[in-house]
C-alpha positions as CSV (number, residue, x, y, z in Angstrom):
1,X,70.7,126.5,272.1
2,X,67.5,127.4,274.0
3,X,66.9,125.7,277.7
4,X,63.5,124.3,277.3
5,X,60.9,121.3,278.9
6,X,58.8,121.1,276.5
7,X,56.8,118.3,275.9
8,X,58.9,115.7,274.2
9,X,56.5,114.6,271.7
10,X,56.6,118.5,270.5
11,X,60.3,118.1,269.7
12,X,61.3,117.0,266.3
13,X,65.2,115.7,265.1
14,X,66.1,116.6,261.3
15,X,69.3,116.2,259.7
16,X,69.1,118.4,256.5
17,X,72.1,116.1,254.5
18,X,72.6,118.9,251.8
19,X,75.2,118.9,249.1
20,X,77.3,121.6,250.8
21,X,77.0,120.6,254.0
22,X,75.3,118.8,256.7
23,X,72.7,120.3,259.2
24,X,71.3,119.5,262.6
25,X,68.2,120.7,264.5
26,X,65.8,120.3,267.0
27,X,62.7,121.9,266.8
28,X,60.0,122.9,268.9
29,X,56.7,122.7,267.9
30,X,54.8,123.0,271.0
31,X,51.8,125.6,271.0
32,X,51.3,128.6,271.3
33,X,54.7,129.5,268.9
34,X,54.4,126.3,266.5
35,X,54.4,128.7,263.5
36,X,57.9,129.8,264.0
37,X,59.4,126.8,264.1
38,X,61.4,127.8,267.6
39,X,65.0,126.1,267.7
40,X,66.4,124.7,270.8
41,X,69.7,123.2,268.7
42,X,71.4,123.9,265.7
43,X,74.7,123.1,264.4
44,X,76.4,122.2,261.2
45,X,79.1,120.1,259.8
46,X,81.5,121.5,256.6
47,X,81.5,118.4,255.1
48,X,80.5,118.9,251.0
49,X,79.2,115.3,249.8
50,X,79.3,117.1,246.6
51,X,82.9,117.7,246.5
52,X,83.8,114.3,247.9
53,X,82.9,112.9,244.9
54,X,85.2,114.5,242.5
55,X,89.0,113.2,242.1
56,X,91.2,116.1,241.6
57,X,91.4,115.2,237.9
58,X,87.9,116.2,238.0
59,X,86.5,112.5,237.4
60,X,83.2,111.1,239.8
61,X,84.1,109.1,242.1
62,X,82.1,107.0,244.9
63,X,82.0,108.7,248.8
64,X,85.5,107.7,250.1
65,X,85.1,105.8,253.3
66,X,87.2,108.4,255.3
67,X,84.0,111.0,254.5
68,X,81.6,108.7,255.4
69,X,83.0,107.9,258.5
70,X,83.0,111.8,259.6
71,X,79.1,111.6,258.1
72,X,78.3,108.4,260.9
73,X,80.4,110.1,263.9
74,X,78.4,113.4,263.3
75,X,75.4,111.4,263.1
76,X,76.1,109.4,266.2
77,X,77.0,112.7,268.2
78,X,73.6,113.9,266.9
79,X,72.0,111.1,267.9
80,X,73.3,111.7,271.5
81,X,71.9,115.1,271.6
82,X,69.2,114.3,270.5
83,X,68.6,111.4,273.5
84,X,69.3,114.4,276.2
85,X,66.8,116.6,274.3
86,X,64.3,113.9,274.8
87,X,63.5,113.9,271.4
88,X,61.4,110.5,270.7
89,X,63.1,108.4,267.9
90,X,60.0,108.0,266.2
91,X,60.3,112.2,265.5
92,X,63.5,112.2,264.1
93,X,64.7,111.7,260.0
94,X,66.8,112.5,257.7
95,X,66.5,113.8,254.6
96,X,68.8,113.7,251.9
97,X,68.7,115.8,248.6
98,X,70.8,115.7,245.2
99,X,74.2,114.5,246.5
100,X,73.2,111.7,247.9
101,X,70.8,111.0,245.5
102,X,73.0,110.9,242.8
103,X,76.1,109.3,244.4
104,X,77.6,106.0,242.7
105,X,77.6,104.5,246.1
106,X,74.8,106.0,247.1
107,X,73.0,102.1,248.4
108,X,76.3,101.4,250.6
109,X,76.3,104.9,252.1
110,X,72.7,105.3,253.3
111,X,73.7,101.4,254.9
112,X,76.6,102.6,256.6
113,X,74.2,105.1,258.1
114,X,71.7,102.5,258.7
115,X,74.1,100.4,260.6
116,X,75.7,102.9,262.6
117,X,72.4,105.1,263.8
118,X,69.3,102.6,263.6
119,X,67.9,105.7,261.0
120,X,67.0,105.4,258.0
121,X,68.2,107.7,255.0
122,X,64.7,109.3,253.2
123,X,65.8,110.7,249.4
124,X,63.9,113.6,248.2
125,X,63.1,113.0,244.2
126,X,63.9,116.1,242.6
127,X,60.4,117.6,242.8
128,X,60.2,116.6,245.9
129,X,63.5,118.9,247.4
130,X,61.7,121.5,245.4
131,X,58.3,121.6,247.1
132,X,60.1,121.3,250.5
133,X,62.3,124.3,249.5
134,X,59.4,126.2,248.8
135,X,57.8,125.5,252.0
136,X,60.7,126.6,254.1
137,X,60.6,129.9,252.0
138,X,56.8,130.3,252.8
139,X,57.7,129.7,256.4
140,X,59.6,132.5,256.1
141,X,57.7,135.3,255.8
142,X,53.6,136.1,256.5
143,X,52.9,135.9,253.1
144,X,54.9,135.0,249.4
145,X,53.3,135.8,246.2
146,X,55.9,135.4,243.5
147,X,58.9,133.1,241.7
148,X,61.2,131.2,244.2
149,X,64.5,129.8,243.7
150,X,66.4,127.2,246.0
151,X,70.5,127.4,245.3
152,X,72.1,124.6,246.7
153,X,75.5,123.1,246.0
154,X,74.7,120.5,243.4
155,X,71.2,122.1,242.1
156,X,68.8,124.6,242.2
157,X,64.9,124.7,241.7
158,X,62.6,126.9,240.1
159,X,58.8,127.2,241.2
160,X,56.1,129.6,241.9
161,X,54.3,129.8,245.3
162,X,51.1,131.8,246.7
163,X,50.9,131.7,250.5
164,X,48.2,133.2,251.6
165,X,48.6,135.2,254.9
166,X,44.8,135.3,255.2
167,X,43.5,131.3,254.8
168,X,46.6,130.0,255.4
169,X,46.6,128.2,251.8
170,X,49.8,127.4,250.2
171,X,49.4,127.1,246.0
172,X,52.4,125.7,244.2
173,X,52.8,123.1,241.1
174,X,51.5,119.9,241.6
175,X,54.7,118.6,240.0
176,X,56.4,121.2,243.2
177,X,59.8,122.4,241.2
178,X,61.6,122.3,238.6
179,X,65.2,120.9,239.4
180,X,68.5,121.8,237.3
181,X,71.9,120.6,238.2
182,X,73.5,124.2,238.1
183,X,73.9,124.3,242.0
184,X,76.7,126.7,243.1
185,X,79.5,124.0,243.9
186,X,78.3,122.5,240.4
187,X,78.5,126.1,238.7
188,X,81.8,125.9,239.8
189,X,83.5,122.8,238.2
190,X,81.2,123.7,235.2
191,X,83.0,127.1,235.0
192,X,86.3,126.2,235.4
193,X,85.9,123.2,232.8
194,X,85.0,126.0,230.2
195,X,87.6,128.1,230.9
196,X,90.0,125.5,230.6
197,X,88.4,124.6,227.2
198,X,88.9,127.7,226.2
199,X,86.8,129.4,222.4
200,X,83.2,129.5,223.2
201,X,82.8,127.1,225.8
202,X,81.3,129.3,228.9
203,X,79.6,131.4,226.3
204,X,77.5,128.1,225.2
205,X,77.6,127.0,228.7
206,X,75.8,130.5,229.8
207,X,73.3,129.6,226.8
208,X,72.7,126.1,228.0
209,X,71.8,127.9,232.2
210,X,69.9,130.3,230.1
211,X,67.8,128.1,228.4
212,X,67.4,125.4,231.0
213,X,66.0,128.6,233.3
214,X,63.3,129.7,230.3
215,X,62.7,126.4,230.2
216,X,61.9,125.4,233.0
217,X,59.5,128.6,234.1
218,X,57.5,128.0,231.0
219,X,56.8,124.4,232.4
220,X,55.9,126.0,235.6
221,X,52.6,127.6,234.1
222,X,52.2,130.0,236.6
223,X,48.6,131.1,237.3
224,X,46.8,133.9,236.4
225,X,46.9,135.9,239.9
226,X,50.4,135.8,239.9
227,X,50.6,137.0,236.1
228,X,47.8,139.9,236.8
229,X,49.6,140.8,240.4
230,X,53.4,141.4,238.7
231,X,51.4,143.4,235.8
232,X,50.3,145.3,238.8
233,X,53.3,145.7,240.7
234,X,55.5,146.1,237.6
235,X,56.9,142.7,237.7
236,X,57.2,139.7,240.0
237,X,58.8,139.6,243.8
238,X,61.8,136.7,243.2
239,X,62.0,134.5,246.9
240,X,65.6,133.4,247.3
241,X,66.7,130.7,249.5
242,X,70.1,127.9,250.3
243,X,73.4,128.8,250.8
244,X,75.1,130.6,247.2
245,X,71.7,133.1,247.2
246,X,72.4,133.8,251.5
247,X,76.2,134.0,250.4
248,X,74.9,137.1,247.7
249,X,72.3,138.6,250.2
250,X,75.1,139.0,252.5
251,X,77.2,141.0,250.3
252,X,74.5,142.7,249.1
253,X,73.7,143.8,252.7
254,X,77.3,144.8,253.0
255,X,76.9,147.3,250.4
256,X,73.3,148.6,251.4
257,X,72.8,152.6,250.9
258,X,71.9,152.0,255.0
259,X,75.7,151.8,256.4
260,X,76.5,149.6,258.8
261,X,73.2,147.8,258.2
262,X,71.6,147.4,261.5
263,X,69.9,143.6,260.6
264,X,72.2,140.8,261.0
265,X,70.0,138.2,259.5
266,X,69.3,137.2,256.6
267,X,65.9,136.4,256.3
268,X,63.5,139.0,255.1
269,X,66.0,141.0,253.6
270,X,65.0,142.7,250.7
271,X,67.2,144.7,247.6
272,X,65.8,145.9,244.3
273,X,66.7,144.7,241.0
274,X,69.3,147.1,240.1
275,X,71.4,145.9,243.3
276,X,70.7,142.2,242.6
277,X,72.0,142.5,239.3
278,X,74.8,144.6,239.9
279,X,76.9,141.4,239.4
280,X,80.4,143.4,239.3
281,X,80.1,145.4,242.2
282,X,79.2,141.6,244.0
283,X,82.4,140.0,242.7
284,X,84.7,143.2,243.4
285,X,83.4,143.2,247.2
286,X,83.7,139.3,247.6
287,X,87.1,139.4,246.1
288,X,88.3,140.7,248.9
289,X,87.2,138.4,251.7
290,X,90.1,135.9,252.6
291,X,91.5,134.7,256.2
292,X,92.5,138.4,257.3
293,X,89.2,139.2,259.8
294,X,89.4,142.8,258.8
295,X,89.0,141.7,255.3
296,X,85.9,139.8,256.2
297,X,82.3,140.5,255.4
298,X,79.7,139.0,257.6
299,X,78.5,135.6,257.3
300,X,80.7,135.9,253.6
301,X,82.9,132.7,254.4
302,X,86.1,132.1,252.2
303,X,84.1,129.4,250.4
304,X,81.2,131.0,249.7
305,X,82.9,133.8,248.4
306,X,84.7,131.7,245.9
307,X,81.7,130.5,244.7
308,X,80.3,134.1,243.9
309,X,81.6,134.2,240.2
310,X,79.5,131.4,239.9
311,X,76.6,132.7,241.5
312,X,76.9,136.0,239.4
313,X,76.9,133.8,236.2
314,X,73.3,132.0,237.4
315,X,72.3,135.5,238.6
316,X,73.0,137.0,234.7
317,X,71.4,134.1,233.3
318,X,68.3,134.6,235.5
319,X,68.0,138.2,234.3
320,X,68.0,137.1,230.9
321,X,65.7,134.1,231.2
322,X,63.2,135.1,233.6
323,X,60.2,137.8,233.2
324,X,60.9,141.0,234.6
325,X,61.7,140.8,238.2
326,X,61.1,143.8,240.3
327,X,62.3,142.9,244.0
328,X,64.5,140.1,245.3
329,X,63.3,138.9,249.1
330,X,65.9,136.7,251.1
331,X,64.6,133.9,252.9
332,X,66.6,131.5,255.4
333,X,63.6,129.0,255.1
334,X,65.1,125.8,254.0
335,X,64.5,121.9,254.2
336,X,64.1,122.1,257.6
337,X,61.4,124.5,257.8
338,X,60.2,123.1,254.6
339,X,59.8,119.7,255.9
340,X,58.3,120.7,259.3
341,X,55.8,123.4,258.0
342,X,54.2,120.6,255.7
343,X,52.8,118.9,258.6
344,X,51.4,122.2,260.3
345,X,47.4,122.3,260.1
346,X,45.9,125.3,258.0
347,X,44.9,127.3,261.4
348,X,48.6,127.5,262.5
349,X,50.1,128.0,258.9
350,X,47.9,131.2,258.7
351,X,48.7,132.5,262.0
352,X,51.3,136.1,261.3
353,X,54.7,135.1,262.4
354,X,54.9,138.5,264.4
355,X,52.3,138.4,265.9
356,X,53.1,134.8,267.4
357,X,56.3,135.8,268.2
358,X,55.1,138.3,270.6
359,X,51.9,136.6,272.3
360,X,53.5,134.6,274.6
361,X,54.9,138.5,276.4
362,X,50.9,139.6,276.2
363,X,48.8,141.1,278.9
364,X,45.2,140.4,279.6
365,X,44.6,143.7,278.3
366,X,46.8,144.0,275.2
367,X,43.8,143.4,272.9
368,X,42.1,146.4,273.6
369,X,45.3,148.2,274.1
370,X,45.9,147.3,270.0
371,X,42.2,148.0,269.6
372,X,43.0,151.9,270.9
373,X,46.1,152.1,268.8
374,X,44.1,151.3,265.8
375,X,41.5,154.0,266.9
376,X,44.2,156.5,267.1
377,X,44.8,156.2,263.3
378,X,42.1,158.4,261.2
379,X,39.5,156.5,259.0
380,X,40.7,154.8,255.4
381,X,44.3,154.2,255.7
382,X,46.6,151.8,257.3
383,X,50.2,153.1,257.7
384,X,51.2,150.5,260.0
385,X,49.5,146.8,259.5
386,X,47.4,145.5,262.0
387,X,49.8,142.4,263.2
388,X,52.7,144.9,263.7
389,X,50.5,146.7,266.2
390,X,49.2,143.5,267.9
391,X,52.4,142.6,268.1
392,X,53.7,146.0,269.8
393,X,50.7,145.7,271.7
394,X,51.9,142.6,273.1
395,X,55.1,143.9,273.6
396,X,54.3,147.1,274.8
397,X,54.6,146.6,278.6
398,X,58.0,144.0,278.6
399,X,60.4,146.9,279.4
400,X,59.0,148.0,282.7
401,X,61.1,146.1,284.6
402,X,63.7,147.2,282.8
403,X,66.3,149.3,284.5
404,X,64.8,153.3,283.4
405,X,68.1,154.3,281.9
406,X,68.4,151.1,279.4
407,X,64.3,150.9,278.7
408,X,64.7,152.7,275.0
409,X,68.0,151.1,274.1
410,X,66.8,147.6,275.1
411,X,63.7,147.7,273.0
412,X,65.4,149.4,270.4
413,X,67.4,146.5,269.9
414,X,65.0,144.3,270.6
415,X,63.9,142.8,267.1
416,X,67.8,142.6,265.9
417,X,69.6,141.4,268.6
418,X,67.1,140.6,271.4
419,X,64.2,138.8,273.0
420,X,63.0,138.8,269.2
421,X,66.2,137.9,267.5
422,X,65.6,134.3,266.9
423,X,61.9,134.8,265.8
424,X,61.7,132.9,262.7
425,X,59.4,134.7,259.7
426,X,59.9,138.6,260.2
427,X,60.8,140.5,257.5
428,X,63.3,143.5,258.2
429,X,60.8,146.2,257.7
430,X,58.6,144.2,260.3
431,X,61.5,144.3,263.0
432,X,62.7,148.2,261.8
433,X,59.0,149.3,262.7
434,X,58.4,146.8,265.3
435,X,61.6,148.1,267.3
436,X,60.9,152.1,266.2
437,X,57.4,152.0,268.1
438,X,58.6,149.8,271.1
439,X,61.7,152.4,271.2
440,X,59.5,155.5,271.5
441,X,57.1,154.2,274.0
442,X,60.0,153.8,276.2
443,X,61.2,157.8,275.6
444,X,62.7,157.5,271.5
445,X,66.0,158.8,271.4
446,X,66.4,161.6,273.5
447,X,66.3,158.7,276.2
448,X,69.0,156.3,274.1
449,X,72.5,156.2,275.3
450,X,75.3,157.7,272.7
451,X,76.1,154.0,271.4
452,X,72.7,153.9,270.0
453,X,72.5,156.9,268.5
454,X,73.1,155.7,264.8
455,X,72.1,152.1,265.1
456,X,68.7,153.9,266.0
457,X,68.9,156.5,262.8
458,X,69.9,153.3,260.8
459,X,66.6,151.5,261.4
460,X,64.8,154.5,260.8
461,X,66.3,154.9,257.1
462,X,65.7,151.6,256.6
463,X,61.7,151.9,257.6
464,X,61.4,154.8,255.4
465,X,60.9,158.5,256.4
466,X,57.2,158.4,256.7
467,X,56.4,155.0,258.0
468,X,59.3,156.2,260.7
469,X,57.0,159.1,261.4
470,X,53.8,156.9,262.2
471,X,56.6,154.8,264.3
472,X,57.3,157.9,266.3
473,X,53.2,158.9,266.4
474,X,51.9,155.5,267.9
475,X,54.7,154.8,269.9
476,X,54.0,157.7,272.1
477,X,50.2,157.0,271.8
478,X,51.6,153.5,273.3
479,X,53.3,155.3,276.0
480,X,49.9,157.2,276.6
481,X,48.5,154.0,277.0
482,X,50.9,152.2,278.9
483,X,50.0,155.5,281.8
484,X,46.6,154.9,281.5
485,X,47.0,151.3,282.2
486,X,50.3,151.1,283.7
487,X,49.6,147.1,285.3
488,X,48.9,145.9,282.0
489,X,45.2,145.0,282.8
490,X,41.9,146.7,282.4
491,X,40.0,148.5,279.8
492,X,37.2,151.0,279.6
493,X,38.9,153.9,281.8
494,X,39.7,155.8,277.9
495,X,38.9,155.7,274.6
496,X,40.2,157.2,271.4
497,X,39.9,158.7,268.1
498,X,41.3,160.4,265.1
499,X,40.3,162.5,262.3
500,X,41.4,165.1,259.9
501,X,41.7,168.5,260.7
502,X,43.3,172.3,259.5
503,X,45.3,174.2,261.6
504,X,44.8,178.0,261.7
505,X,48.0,178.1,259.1
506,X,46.1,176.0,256.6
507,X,48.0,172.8,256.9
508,X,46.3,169.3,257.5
509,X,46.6,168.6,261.1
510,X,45.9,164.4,262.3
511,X,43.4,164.9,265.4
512,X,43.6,163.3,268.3
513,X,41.0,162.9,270.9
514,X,41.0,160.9,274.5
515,X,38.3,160.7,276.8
516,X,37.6,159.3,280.4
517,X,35.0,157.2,281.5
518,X,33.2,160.6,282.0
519,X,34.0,161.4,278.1
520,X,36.3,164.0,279.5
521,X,39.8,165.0,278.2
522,X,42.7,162.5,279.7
523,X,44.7,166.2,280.1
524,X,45.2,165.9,283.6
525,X,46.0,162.5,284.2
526,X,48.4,162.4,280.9
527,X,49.2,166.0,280.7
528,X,53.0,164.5,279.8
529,X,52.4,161.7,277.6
530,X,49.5,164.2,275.2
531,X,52.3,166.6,275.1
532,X,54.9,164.5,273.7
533,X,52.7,162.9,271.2
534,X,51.8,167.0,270.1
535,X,55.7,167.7,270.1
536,X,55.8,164.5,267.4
537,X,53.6,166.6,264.6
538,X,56.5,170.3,265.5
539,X,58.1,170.5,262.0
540,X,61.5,170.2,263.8
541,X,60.9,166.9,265.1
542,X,59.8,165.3,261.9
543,X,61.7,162.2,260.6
544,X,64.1,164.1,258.6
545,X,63.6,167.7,260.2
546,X,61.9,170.4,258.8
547,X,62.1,169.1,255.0
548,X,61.3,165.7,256.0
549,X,58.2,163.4,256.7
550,X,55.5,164.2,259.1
551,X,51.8,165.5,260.3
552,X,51.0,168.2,262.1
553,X,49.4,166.6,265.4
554,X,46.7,168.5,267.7
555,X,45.5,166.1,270.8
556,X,42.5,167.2,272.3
C-alpha cells in the first residue's frame, strides 16, 4: 500500500473476479504517472470459483452458498477500503471472466453480490476478456509487437497485438481473442480424466489443445508487419500473461544461467525458446516445491506448482501448433491494467513507462543534462536508448542526499528493490541498465559494500558484456555532469562531443571532448571525474577484463 491524497476522482476500484482467484485494487491515475497505472492497494483472495464448481466425483455443480458467502464478505471488506481510500462509487466495478460466466447459478450469484454491495457484476464475453488481456500485456511494456497468450484457470486466449511505442496506437483483432477452455485449473481435471481413461485418451486430448491452438491463430489473420517483422527477426516474440504462464516464468527465473537472479518480478522477464520449452527441466524443478520453505522457489506456490504438468502439456502443444517462436516475454499486465489502460487517451498511452516513472525525481536541468549524455555518444549508433538516458537523467541527482558510503549500493538497487520497484512497464534489461548507470555515477563498485558485490556482477551479466560497458562509460560521464552542475540546475557552462579516433597502438579509441563557456578543456575543474571516465576504456577495467567488452576511451 502506498500513502497517497490524490485527487479522489483519480482513484479507480476493480475487483478482477478471475477463475483462480479474486483480486482487489485501487489505482491511481492522477497525472503526471497515469501511464503506469501506480497502486495504492492490492490484495487477493485464494478463493477458485472454478474449483467450487466441481463435486469431488468430478460432476458441475452450482457455487455452494458457503463460497459465495466468503465472495460478499471479501467484497464488503473491499468495499470498506475502498470508502477510506475515497474512492467515488461511481469509479469502482467489477469484472468477471469465464467462471462466472459459465456458472449454473451464475443469475443468483451476481444477485447475491448485488444485494450485499450495491455493485453490479459486469461479464466479459469471451472476446471481450481477451482484448482486456491484451491491454494489460501492452501496459506492460513500452512497446509489444508479436503473439500474446492469457492463461487463466478456466481458459486461455490467443491474439496478436502491435503497440506502438511511438503513436501510442494499439492494433489487435477486431473480434480481440480467441478464447479456449484449456485454462490451467481446466488443463488439470482434463488431464487427470485421460489418465484415468487410460489407451489414447491424453494423446487425443493433446491433439484436440493442438488443433484448437492452430486453429485459432489461423482465425487470428495476423497482419502483414507482424509476418514481415518475425521473417526478420527469425520468428515472432510470444507475450505471456495470468497466473499458470507467471507460475512457469518463475521457475524459469529460478533456473536462469544468471544465479541468484537479481529481478524479483516478473514482468519484463524474458527466456529464449530453448528454456521455454525445456518442459522437463520445468516439471523436475517444480516437483520439488511443497510446504518445506527451503524447498520453495519464489513466487512458485504449492498450487501453482501442481498445475505445472498441465502448463508443460499447453506449453508442448503451443510449440507444435504455433509458428516458430523465437523469444518468450513475461508480462504481469492483466485485467486490471487491461481494463484501466482502455480508457487512457493516445498522448498518455504513448508516453515510455521509464521515462514516466522517473519524471516526477527530475531537475529543471535534466533535459539538457540527457541532451549532453546523448552528445557524449559518437554519431550513427545508439547503444543505450534515448528513454533509458532521460530516465537516468532524471534520476541522476536523487542520491545526493544520500549518506556517501550507501550512494552506489542504494542506486544499484534502485530499479529492483527500490524507489523504482513498483514501476509498472520496465522490462528487466531496462532496470539492469537503468541501475548500472545510476550505480557508476555514484562511484560503480569499488564504492559498493561487500553485500553487493555479486548482486551488482549479476545485473551486469544480465545487461550483457557490452551494453554493461556503455553502462560503466555514461555513468561516469553522468558523474562528470553531476560536478559540473552539482544543484541540479543550469545549463550552458559545458558542452560535449564524441567521435572516432586511433590510438598510437592502432586500436579504435571513442573520443571524448568537454569544453567551457570559453570552449576550453573542463580539465581543471573535473580533473577527477575525466580521469575515471579514461580509466573506463584501460583493458583491465573492461566488462569482463582484459578478454572482455570495451573501448578504448581518450577525453580531451
Amino acid at each position: 500500500m502506498a500513502l497517497s491524497s490524490p485527487n479522489p476522482e483519480h482513484l479507480h476500484g476493480l475487483v478482477d473476479m478471475g477463475s483462480n482467484g479474486i483480486r482487489f485494487s485501487i489505482t491511481d491515475l492522477s497525472p503526471p504517472t497515469t501511464r503506469i497505472l501506480p497502486t495504492l492497494y492490492t490484495s487477493r483472495a485464494g478463493i477458485s470459483l472454478y474449483d467450487a464448481q466441481y463435486s469431488s466425483s468430478g460432476d458441475r455443480v452450482p457455487i455452494p452458498e458457503h463460497t459465495i458467502a466468503k465472495v460478499i464478505d471479501k467484497l464488503v471488506h473491499f468495499k470498506r477500503t475502498c470508502t477510506d481510500f475515497n474512492v467515488p462509487d461511481k469509479n469502482i466495478n467489477i469484472l468477471a471472466t469465464e467462471a462466472t460466466r459459465t456458472a449454473v447459478n451464475s443469475e443468483v450469484f451476481r444477485a447475491s453480490i448485488k444485494q450485499a454491495t450495491g455493485w453490479e457484476v459486469r461479464l466479459l464475453a469471451k472476446e471481450d476478456e481477451g482484448k482486456v488481456g491484451a491491454l494489460g500485456v501492452a501496459t506492460s511494456l513500452g512497446e509489444v509487437k508479436g503473439l500474446v497468450m492469457d492463461l487463466g484457470g478456466g481458459s486461455t486466449q490467443l491474439t496478436w497485438l502491435i503497440s506502438d511505442a511511438k503513436t501510442g496506437e494499439i492494433k489487435m483483432p477486431e473480434r480481440g481473442a480467441v478464447s479456449m477452455p484449456f485454462g490451467a485449473a481446466a488443463l488439470s481435471r482434463r488431464l487427470v480424466e485421460a489418465e484415468r481413461q487410460g489407451g489414447n485418451k491424453k494423446r487425443e486430448f493433446a491433439e484436440e489443445v493442438k488443433g484448437a491452438i492452430k486453429q485459432a491463430f489461423e482465425s487470428l489473420s495476423v497482419p502483414d508487419e507482424l509476418t514481415e517483422l518475425a521473417k526478420r527477426e527469425g520468428g515472432y516474440a510470444l507475450y505471456l500473461s495470468g497466473g499458470g504462464f507467471r507460475g512457469w516464468g518463475f521457475v524459469l527465473m529460478s533456473q536462469h544461467k544468471v544465479s541468484p537472479y537479481p529481478i524479483p518480478v516478473i514482468n519484463g522477464f524474458r527466456t529464449t525458446r530453448g528454456d521455454f520449452l525445456d518442459t522437463g527441466a520445468v516439471e523436475a524443478a517444480a516437483m520439488d516445491v511443497d510446504s518445506d520453505e527451503d524447498a520453495a522457489i519464489f513466487r512458485v506456490s504449492q498450487r501453482r506448482a501442481s498445475q505445472v504438468p498441465a502448463v508443460a502439456f499447453l506449453v508442448t502443444a503451443l510449440s507444435e501448433a504455433l509458428p516458430h517462436i523465437k523469444e518468450v516475454r513475461f508480462c504481469q499486465g492483466g485485467v486490471r491494467e487491461g481494463y484501466l489502460f482502455s480508457s487512457l487517451p493516445v498522448d498518455i498511452r504513448q508516453q515510455s513507462p521509464v521515462v514516466v516513472a522517473t519524471s516526477a525525481h527530475a531537475s529543471p536541468s535534466s533535459p539538457h543534462y540527457a541532451q549532453l549524455l546523448l552528445t557524449a555518444i559518437p554519431p550513427n549508433i545508439s547503444p543505450i536508448s534515448t528513454p533509458i538516458l532521460t530516465a537516468f537523467a532524471n534520476l541522476s541527482g536523487h542520491f545526493s542526499s544520500h549518506p556517501k558510503d550507501i550512494r552506489a549500493a542504494a542506486a544499484l538497487r534502485s530499479t529492483s528493490t527500490g524507489i523504482l520497484a513498483s514501476a509498472h512497464g520496465l522490462s528487466h534489461d531496462e532496470r539492469a541498465l537503468l541501475c548500472l548507470l545510476l550505480c557508476e555515477r555514484w562511484g560503480g563498485l569499488k564504492d559498493l559494500p561487500p553485500t553487493d558485490i555479486s548482486f551488482f556482477h549479476s545485473m551486469q551479466a544480465l545487461a550483457g558484456a557490452e551494453s554493461a560497458w556503455w553502462a560503466r562509460y555514461l555513468g561516469r560521464v553522468g558523474a562528470l555532469i553531476g560536478a559540473v552542475y552539482p544543484s541540479g540546475k543550469g545549463q550552458g557552462a559545458m558542452t560535449l562531443g564524441a567521435s572516432w579516433g586511433v590510438s598510437k597502438k592502432g586500436e579504435k579509441t571513442l573520443v571524448l571532448k568537454t569544453q567551457d563557456q570559453a570552449g576550453r578543456s573542463l580539465n581543471s575543474i573535473v580533473e577527477d571525474e575525466m580521469d575515471k571516465i579514461e580509466k573506463a576504456g584501460k583493458k583491465k577495467n573492461w566488462v569482463g577484463g582484459r578478454d572482455g567488452w570495451g573501448i578504448k576511451v581518450d577525453v580531451l
